[in-house]
C-alpha positions as CSV (number, residue, x, y, z in Angstrom):
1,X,-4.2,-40.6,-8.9
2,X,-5.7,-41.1,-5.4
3,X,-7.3,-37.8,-4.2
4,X,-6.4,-37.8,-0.7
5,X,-10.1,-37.9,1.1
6,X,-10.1,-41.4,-0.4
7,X,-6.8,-42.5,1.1
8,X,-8.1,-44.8,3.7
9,X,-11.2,-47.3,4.7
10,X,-10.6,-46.0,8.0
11,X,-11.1,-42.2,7.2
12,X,-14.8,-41.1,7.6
13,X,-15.4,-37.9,5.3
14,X,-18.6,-36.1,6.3
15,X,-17.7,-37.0,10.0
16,X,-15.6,-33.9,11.1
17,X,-16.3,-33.5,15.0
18,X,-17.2,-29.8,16.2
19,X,-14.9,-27.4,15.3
20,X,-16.0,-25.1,17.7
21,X,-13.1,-24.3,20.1
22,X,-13.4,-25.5,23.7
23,X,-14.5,-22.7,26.7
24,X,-11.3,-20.5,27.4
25,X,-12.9,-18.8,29.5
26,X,-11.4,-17.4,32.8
27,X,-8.1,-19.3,31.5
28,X,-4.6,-18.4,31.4
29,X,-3.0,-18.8,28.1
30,X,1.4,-18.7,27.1
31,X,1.9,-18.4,23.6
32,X,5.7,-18.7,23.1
33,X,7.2,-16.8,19.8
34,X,3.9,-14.5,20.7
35,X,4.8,-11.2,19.0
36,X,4.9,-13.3,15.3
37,X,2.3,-13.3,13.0
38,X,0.5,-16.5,14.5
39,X,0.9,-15.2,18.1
40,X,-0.3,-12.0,16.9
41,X,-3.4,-13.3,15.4
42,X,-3.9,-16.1,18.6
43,X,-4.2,-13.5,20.9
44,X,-6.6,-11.1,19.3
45,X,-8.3,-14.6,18.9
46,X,-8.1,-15.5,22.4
47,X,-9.0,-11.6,24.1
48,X,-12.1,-12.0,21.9
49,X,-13.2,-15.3,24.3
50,X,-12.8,-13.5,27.7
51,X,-9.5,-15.1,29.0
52,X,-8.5,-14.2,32.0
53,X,-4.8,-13.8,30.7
54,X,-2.2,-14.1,28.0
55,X,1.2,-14.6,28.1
56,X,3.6,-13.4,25.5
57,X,6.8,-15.4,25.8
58,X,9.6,-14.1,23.5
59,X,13.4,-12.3,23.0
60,X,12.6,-9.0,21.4
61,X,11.2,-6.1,23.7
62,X,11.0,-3.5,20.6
63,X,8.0,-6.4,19.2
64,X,7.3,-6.7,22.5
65,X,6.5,-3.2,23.4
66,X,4.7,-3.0,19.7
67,X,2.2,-5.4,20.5
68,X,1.7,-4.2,23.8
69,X,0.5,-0.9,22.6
70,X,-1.5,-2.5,20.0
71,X,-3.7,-4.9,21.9
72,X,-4.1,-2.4,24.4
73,X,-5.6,-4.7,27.2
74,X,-4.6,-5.6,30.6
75,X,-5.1,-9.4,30.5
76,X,-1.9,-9.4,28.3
77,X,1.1,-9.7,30.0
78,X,5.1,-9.4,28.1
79,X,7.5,-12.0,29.2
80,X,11.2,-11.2,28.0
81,X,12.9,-14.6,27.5
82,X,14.0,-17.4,25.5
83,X,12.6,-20.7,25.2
84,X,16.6,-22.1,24.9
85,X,16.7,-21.0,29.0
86,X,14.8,-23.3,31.0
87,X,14.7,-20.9,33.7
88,X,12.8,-17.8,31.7
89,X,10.0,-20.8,30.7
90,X,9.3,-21.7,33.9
91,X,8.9,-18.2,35.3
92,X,6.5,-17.6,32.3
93,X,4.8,-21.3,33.1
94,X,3.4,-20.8,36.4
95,X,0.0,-20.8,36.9
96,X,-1.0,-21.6,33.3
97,X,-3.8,-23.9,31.7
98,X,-3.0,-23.4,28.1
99,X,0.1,-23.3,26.0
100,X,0.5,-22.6,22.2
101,X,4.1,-23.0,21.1
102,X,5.2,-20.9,18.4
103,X,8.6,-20.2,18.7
104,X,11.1,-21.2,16.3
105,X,13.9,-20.3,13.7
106,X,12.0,-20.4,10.8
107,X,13.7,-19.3,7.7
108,X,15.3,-21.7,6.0
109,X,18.7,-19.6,5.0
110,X,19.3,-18.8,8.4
111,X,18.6,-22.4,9.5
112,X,21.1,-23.9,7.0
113,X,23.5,-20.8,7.8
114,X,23.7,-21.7,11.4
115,X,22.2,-25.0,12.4
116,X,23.3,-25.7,15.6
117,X,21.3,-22.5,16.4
118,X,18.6,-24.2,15.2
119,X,18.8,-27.1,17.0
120,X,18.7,-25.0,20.5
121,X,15.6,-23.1,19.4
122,X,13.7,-25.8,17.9
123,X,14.7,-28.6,19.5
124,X,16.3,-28.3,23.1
125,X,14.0,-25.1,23.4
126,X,10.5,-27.3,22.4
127,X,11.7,-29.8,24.7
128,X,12.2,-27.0,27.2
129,X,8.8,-25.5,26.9
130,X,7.4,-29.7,27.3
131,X,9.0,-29.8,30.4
132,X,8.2,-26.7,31.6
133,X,4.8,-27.1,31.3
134,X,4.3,-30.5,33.0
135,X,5.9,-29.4,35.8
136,X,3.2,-26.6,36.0
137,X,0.6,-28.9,35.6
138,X,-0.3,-27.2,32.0
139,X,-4.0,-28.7,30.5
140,X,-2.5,-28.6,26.6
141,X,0.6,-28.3,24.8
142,X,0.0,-27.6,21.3
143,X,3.4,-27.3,19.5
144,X,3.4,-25.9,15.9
145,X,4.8,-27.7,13.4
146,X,5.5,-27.1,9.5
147,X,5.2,-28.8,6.2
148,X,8.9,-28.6,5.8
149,X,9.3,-31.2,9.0
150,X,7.8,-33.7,6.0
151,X,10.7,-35.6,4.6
152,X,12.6,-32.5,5.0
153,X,16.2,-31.6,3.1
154,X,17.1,-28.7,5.1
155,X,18.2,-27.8,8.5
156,X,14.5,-26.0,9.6
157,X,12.9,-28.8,8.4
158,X,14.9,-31.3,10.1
159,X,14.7,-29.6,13.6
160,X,10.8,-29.2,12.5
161,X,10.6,-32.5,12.4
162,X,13.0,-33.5,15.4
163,X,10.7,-31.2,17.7
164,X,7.3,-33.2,16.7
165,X,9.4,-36.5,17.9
166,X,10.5,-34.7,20.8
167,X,6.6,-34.1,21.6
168,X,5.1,-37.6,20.6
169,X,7.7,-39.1,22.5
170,X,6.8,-37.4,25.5
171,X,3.3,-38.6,25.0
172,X,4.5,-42.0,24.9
173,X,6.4,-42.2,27.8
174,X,4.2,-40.3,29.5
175,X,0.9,-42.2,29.2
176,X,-0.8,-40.9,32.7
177,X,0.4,-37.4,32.0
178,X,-2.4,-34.5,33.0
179,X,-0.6,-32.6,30.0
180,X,-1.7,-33.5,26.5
181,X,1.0,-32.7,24.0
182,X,0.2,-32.8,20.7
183,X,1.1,-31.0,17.2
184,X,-0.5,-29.0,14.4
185,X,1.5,-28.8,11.1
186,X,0.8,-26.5,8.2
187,X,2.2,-24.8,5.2
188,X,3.0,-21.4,4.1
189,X,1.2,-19.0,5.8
190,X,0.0,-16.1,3.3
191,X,1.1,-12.7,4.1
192,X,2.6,-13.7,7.6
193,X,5.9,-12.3,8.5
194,X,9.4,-13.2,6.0
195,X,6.7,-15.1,3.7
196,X,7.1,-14.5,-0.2
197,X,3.5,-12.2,-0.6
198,X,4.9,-9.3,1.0
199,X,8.0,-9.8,-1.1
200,X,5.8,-9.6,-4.4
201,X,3.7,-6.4,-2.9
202,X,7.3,-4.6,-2.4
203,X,8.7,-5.6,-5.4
204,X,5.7,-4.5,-7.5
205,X,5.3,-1.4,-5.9
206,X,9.0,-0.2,-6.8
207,X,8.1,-0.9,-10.7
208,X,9.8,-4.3,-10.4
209,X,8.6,-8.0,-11.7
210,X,8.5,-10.5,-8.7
211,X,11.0,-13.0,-8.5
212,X,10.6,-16.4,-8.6
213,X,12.6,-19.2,-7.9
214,X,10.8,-22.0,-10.2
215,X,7.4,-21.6,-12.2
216,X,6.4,-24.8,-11.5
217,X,7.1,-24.8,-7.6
218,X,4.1,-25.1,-5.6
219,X,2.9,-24.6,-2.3
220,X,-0.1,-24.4,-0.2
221,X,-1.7,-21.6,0.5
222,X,-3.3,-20.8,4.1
223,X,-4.4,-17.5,5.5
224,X,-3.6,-16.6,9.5
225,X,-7.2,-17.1,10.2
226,X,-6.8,-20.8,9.2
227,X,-4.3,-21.5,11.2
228,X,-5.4,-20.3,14.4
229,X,-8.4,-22.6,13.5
230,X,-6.3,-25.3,13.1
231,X,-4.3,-24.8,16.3
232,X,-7.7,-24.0,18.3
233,X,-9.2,-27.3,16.9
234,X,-6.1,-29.3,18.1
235,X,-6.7,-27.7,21.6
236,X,-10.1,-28.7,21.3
237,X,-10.2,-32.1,19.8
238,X,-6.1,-34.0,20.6
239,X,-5.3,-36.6,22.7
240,X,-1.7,-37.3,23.9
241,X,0.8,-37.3,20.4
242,X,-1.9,-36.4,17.7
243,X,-1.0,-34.4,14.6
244,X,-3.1,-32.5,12.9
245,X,-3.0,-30.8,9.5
246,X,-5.7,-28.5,7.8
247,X,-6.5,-29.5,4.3
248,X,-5.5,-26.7,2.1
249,X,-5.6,-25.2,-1.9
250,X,-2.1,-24.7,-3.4
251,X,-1.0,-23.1,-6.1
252,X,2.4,-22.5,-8.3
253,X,4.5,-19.8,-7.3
254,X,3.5,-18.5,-11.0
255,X,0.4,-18.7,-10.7
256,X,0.4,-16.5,-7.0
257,X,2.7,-14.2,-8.2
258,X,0.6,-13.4,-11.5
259,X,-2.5,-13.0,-9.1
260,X,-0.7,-11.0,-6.6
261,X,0.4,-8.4,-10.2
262,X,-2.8,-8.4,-11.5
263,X,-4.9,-7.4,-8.0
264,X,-2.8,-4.6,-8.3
265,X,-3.6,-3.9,-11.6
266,X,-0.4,-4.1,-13.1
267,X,1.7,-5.6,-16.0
268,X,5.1,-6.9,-14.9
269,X,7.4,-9.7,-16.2
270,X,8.7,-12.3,-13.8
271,X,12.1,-12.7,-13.3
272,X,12.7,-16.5,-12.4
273,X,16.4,-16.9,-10.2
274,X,15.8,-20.2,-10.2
275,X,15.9,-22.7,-6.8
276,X,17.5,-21.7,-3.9
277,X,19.5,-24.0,-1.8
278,X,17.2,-26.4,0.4
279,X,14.3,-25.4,-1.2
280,X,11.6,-28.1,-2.2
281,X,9.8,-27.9,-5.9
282,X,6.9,-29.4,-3.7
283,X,5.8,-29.5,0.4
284,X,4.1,-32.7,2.2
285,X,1.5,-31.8,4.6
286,X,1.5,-36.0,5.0
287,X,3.8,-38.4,4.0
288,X,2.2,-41.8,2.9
289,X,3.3,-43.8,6.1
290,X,1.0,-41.0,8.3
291,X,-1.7,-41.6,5.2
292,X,-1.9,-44.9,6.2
293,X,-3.4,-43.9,9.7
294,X,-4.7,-40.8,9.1
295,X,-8.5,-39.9,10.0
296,X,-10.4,-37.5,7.8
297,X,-12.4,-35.4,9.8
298,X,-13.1,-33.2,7.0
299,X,-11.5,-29.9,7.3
300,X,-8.6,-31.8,8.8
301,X,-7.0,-34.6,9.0
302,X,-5.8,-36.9,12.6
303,X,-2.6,-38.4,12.6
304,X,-2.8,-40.4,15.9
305,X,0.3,-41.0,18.3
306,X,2.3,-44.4,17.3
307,X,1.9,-46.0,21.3
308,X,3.9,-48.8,21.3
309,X,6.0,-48.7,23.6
310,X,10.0,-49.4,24.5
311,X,9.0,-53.1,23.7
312,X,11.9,-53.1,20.3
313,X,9.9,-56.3,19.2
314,X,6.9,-54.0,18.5
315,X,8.9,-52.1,15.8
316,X,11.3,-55.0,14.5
317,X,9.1,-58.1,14.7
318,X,5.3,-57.2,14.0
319,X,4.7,-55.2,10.9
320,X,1.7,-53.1,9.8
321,X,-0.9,-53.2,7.1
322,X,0.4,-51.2,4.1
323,X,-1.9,-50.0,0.8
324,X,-0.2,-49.5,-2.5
325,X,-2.6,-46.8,-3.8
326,X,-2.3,-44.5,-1.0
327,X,0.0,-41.4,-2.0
328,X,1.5,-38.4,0.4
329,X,-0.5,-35.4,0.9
330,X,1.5,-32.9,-0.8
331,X,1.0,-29.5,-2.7
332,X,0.7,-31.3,-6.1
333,X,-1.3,-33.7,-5.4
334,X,-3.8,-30.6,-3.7
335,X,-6.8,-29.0,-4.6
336,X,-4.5,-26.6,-7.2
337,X,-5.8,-23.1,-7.8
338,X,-5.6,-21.5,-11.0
339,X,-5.0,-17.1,-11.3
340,X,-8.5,-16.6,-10.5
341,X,-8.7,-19.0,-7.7
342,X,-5.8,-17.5,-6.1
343,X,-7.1,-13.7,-6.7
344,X,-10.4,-15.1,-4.9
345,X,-8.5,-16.2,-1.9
346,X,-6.1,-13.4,-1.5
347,X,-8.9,-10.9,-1.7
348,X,-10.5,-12.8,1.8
349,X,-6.7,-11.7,3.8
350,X,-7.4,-8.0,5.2
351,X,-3.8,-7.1,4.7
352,X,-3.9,-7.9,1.3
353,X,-7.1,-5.6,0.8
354,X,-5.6,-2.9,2.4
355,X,-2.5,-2.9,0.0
356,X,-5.1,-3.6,-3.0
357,X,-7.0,-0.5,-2.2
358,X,-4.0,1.8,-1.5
359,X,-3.0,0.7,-5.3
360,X,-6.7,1.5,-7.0
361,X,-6.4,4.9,-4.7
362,X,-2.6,5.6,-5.9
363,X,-4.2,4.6,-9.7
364,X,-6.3,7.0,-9.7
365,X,-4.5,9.9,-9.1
């Protein structure tokens, strides 16, 4: 098997540009979906790096009022809106230089359940928040993306995947653009919101084994501090139509929810319900046809835009250079973490101490 830091002659290992994000300072920043767990995180990020303001772009004012009261700082500012009405994005667009798109259906039941719905958040609304912000004369777009948009079988997936060709295409046709557009894609996010480790630490605390779907299902595992790396980096480093993807461990769903039972120091049998409809037994980060092109910049890897343009004889008539022995980048072909590995990387998430230590306190008693 081809480890995937060996995939191509072009990839430079070792040569990862600065990761250090650019200067935010004195900037204005949107971050649609913003009361989430990724907007969350960004703007505690961003508050840290004297912005002059952020914008919080979303539907719910309960979350809204939430976060207000838990930042506490007067360079936030609460937009009520939806990303499916033009209108509300452009009020919420003026005047800014930076824009991290996080809004999005994102569980897959609901997504199969009602796809059209997804199709106005994900893609007409992306498409929205594009627009929007090159009209305003916006310095970056980066739109997030998910390992699901990867060859995807399900409705999330598929609008995942729609909105990244609704961004590159935008870059393409929009070479002289002051906007850059571009896209960061990652997989599970541990402990964010609707993700299966809370599910485990509820289910364990009421005296019950976790479920499972499949043992043998795996996924990668990335914490929320990762991922606003990853999105920060994008900002930092894209050009017009890049994608982007952190490199990542992954792990069975056994194997997490073993190391999730055994930080709390308990003894529990899993209960496996077996695969759920639209539900993968593995995620690409990368299929092989974005291997083929992708830089390795260490940490991450580049997936630069496709430019050719409306020119049909660049697609139909001239082909590309294709290598047999390069595989996708998925979560079994990963670096695979064992129990212990996964203990060692849920003990770095804060939430996760938090719950650990309220279950040695409760232990002792």
């Amino acid at each position: 098997m081809l480890v995937p830091s060996q995939v191509s002659s072009r990839q430079q290992p070792g040569s990862e540009l600065a990761s250090a994000p650019s200067d935010v300072s004195g900037a204005t920043v949107l971050i649609t979906g913003g009361t989430g767990s990724f907007g969350s995180t960004m703007a505690r990020r961003l508050l840290q790096r004297n912005v002059a303001q952020i914008r919080i772009l979303s539907r719910d004012e309960a979350k809204q009022d939430d976060m207000r009261r838990a930042l506490a700082d007067g360079r936030c500012r609460f937009f009520v809106g939806d990303v499916r009405d033009y209108a509300s994005v452009v009020d919420s667009m003026r005047g800014v230089d930076l824009v991290f798109h996080a809004a999005a259906l994102k569980q897959v039941p609901s997504c199969e359940f009602f796809p059209a719905q997804a199709v106005q958040t994900n893609v007409t609304g992306s498409a929205h928040v594009i627009e929007a912000a090159a009209a305003a004369g916006v310095r970056s777009v980066v739109c997030l993306s998910t390992d699901k948009a990867v060859y995807p079988i399900n409705a999330m997936g598929m609008t995942k995947a729609l909105m990244e060709k609704t961004a590159q295409a935008y870059a393409r046709n929009n070479p002289s653009s002051p906007t850059t557009v571009s896209i960061v894609r990652y997989g599970n996010v541990m402990y964010s919101r609707g993700s299966v480790i809370p599910l485990f630490v509820e289910q364990i605390a009421a005296g019950q084994g976790p479920t499972i779907t499949d043992p043998n299902m795996t996924r990668f595992l990335m914490s929320l501090a990762d991922s606003v790396d990853l999105v920060e980096y994008a900002f930092a480093q894209a050009a017009p139509g890049d994608v982007f993807v952190r490199k990542a461990p992954a792990a069975t769903v056994h194997d997490l929810a073993r190391a999730v039972i055994g930080l709390q120091g308990r003894d529990l049998t899993l209960r496996t319900i077996g695969t759920r409809h639209g539900e993968k037994l593995f995620e690409t980060l990368l299929s092989r046809e974005e291997m083929t092109k992708a830089e390795d910049r260490g940490h991450y890897y580049r997936v630069p835009l496709d430019t050719r343009s409306l020119d049909y004889a660049a697609y139909y008539e001239v082909g590309g250079k294709e290598q047999a022995d390069i595989e996708d980048y998925t979560s079994h072909n990963a670096e695979r973490l064992d129990v212990a590995g996964v203990k060692q990387l849920l003990r770095t998430l804060p939430q996760f101490a938090r719950v650990a230590a309220e279950a040695v306190a409760c232990a002792s008693v």
